[in-house]
C-alpha positions as CSV (number, residue, x, y, z in Angstrom):
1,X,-8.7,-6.5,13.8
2,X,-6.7,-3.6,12.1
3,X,-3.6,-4.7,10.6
4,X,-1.1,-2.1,8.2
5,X,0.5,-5.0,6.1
6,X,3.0,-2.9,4.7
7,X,5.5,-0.6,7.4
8,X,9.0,0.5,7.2
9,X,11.6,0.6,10.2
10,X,12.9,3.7,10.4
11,X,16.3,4.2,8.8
12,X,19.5,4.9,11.4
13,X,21.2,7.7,11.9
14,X,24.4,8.6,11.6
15,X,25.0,7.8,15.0
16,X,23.5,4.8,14.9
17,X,20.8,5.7,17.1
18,X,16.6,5.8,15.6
19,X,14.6,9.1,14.8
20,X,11.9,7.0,16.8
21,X,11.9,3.9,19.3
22,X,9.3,1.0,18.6
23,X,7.9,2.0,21.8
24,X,7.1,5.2,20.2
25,X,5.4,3.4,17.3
26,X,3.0,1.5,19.6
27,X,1.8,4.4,20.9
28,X,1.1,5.7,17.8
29,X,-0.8,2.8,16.6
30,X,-2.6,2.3,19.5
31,X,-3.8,5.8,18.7
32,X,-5.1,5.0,15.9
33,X,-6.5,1.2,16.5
34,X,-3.4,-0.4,14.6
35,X,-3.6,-3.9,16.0
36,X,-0.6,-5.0,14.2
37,X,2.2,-3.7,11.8
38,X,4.1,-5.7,9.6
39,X,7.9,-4.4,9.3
40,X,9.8,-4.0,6.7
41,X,13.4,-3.0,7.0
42,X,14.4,0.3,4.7
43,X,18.3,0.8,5.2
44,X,18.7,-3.4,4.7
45,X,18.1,-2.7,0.4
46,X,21.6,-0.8,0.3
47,X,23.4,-1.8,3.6
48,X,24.8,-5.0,4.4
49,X,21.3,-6.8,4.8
50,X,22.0,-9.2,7.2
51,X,23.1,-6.3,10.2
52,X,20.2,-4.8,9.4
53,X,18.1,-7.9,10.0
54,X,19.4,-8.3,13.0
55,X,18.7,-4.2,13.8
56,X,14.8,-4.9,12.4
57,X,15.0,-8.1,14.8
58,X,15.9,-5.8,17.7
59,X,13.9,-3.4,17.1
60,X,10.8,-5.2,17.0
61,X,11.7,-7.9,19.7
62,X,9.5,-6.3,22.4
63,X,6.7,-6.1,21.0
64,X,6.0,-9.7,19.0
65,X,2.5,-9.6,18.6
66,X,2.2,-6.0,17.6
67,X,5.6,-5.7,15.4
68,X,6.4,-8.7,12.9
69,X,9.2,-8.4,10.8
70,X,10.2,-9.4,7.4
71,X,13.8,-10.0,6.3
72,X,15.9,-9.2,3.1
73,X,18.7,-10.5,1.7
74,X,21.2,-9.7,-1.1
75,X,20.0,-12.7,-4.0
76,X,22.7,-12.5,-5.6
77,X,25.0,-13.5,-2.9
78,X,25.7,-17.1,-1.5
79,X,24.0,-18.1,1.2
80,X,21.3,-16.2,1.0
81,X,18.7,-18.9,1.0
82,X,20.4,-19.7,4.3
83,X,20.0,-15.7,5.9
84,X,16.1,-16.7,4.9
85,X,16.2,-19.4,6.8
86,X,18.3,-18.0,10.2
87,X,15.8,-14.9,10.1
88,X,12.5,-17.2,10.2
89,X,14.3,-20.3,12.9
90,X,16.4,-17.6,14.9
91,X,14.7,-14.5,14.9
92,X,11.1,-15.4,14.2
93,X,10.8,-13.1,11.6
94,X,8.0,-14.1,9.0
95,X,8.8,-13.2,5.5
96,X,11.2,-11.8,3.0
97,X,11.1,-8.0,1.5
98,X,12.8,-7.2,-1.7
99,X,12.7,-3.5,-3.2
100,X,13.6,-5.4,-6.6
101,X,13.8,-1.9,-7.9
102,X,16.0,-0.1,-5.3
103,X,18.4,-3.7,-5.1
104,X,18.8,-3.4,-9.0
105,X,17.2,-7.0,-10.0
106,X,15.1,-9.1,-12.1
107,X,12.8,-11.7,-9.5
108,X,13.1,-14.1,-12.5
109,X,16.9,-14.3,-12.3
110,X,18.1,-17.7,-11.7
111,X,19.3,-16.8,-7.9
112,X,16.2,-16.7,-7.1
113,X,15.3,-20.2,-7.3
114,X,16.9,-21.5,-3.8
115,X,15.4,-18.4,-2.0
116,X,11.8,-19.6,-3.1
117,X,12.2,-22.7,-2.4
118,X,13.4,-22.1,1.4
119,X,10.5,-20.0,1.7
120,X,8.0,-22.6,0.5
121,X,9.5,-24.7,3.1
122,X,9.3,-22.3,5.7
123,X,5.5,-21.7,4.7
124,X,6.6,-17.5,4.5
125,X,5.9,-15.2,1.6
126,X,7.9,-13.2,-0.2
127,X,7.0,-9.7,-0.4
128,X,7.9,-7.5,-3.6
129,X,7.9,-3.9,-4.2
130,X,5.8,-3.4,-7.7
131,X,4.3,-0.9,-9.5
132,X,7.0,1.1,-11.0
133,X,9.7,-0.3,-13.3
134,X,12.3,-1.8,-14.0
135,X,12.2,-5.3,-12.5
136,X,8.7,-4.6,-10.8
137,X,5.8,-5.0,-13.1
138,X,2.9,-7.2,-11.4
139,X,3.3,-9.5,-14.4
140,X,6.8,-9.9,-14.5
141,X,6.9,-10.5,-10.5
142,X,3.9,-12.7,-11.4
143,X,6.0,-15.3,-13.2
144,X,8.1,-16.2,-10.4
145,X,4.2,-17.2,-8.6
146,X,4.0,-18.9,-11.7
147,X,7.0,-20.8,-11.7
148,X,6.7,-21.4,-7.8
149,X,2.9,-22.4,-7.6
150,X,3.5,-23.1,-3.8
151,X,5.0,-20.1,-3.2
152,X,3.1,-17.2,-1.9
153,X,4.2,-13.9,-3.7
154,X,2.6,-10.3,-2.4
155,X,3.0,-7.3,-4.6
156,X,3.4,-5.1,-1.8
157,X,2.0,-1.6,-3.9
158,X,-0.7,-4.0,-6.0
159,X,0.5,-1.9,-9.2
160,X,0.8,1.8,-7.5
161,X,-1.2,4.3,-10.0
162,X,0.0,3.4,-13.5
163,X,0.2,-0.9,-13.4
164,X,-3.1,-1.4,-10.9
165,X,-4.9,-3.2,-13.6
166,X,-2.1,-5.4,-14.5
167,X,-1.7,-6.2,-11.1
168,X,-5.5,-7.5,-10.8
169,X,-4.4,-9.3,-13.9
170,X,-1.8,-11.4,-12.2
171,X,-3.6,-11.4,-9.0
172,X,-6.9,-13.0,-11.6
173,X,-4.5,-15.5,-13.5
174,X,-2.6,-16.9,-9.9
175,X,-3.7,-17.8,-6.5
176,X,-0.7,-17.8,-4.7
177,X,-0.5,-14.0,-5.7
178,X,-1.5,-11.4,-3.1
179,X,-2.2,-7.7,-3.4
180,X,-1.0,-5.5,-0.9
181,X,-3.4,-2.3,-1.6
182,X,-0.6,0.7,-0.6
183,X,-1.0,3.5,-2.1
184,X,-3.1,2.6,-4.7
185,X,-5.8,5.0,-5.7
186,X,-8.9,4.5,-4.1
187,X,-10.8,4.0,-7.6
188,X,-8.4,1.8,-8.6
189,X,-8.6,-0.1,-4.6
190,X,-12.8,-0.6,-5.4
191,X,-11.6,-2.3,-8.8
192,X,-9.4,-4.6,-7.0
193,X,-11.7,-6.0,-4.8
194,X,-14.3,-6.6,-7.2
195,X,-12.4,-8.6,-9.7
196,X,-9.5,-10.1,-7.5
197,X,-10.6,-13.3,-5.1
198,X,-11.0,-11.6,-1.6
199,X,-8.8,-14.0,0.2
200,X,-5.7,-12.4,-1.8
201,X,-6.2,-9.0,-0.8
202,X,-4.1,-7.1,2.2
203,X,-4.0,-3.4,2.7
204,X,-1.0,-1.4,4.1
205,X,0.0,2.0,4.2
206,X,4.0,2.3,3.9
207,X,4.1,3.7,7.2
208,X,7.3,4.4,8.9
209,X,9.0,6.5,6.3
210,X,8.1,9.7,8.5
211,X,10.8,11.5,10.8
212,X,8.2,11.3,13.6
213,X,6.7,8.5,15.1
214,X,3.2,10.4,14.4
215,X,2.9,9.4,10.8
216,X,0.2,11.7,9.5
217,X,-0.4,9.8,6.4
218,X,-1.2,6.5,7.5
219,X,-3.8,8.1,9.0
220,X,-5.2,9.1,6.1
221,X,-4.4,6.1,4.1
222,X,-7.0,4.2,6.6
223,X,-9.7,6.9,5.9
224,X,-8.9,6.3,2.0
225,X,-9.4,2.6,3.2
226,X,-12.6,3.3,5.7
227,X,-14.4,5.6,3.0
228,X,-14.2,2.7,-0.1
229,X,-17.9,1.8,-1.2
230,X,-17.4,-2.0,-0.3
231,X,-19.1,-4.0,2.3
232,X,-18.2,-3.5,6.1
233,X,-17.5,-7.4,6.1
234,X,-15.2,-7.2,3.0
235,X,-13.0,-4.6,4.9
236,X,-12.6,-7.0,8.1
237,X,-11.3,-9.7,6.2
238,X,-8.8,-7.8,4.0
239,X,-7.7,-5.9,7.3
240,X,-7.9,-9.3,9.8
241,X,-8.1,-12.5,8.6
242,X,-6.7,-12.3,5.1
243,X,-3.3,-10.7,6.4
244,X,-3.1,-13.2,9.8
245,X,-3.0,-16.1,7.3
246,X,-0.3,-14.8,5.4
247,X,1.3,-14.2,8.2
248,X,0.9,-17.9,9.7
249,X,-0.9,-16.7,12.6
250,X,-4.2,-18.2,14.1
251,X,-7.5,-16.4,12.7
252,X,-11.2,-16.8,14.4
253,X,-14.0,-16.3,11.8
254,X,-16.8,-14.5,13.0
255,X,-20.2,-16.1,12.3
């Protein structure tokens, strides 16, 4: 099992129309053994979010056990506990993405309260970008975990270059926080998984971002991933059954 935990949808043209079709992105991960990519939306952090769920939504729909998506919403605005909930009831999607940087907030602000909570009942994470301030130190994002203990909370860049040992800090001092290893320094990827619990550790690549669906540097994100000195059976798990129970699906443990 080969799963990129961390994948953008494409943003829209002006016209409205995709640089690439989903059906374009299968091909390209079947090229390259991608069982499954988790989507993220990109234009939903500064467009009206809840559209651009519903674009993510149709973008993926064809494809539901290769493509899963992950929601945003403004959490500032009313309501937007509720978009959580529509987006995981409605269109199956099964998590929330924030880009706490890009969307200009702290994840300890008050308004975030009613968003955890609807995702602790909906048994879905809620995915953060991290690594580069403001609002998106591992520790800081950490404290919401904290304050949430149910809650699972994945730094979605486990602390980038510059915060990588802060985030095995919070992923050391917190179970229900996950590291999303994407683009993280390989050194600093072999520190992870030998001080973080192994059943908090995912792996994505930020793929999508590309103007093609050929995306040369997922590619070599996995070959960063393939070429760490850590065990064979280490990599299976962070790369199958470690991401499939985050994202609520079934997982068969090989003996």
């Amino acid at each position: 099992m080969k799963i990129d935990f961390h994948v953008h949808q494409p943003g829209r043209l002006g016209d409205g129309n995709y640089p690439y079709r989903s059906e374009d992105y299968i091909k390209f991960m079947d090229k390259h053994g991608i069982d499954i990519s988790v989507m993220l939306t990109i234009d939903g952090f500064w467009q009206d979010p809840v559209a651009c769920n519903d674009y993510l939504s149709e973008w993926c729909v064809s494809f539901p056990d290769r493509l899963v998506p992950f929601c945003t919403v403004d959490p500032r605005k009313v309501g937007a506990d509720k978009e959580v909930e529509r987006c995981v009831t409605k269109l199956g999607m099964r998590g929330v993405k924030f880009h706490n940087w890009l969307q200009g907030f702290s994840p300890l602000e008050t308004f975030m309260a009613p968003i955890c909570e609807a995702a602790e009942a909906l048994g879905i994470p809620l995915f953060f970008h991290d690594g580069t301030p403001p609002y998106s130190s591992p520790l800081q994002i950490a404290e919401l975990a904290a304050r949430h203990p149910k809650l699972k909370v994945i730094l979605g860049h486990a602390g980038l270059h510059d915060l990588w040992p802060e985030a095995i800090a919070a992923g050391r001092r917190h179970h229900n926080v996950y590291l999303c290893m994407c683009a993280t320094p390989p050194f600093a990827m072999e520190q992870i998984v030998a001080q973080v619990p192994l059943e908090q550790i995912v792996f994505g690549t930020d793929g999508g971002l590309f103007h093609t669906a050929e995306q040369p540097y997922v590619d070599y994100r996995f070959r960063e991933f393939d070429a760490l000195e850590i065990p064979m059976t280490v990599k299976d798990r962070i790369l199958g059954s470690n991401a499939l129970r985050l994202l609520g699906r079934p997982v068969e443990e090989r003996r």
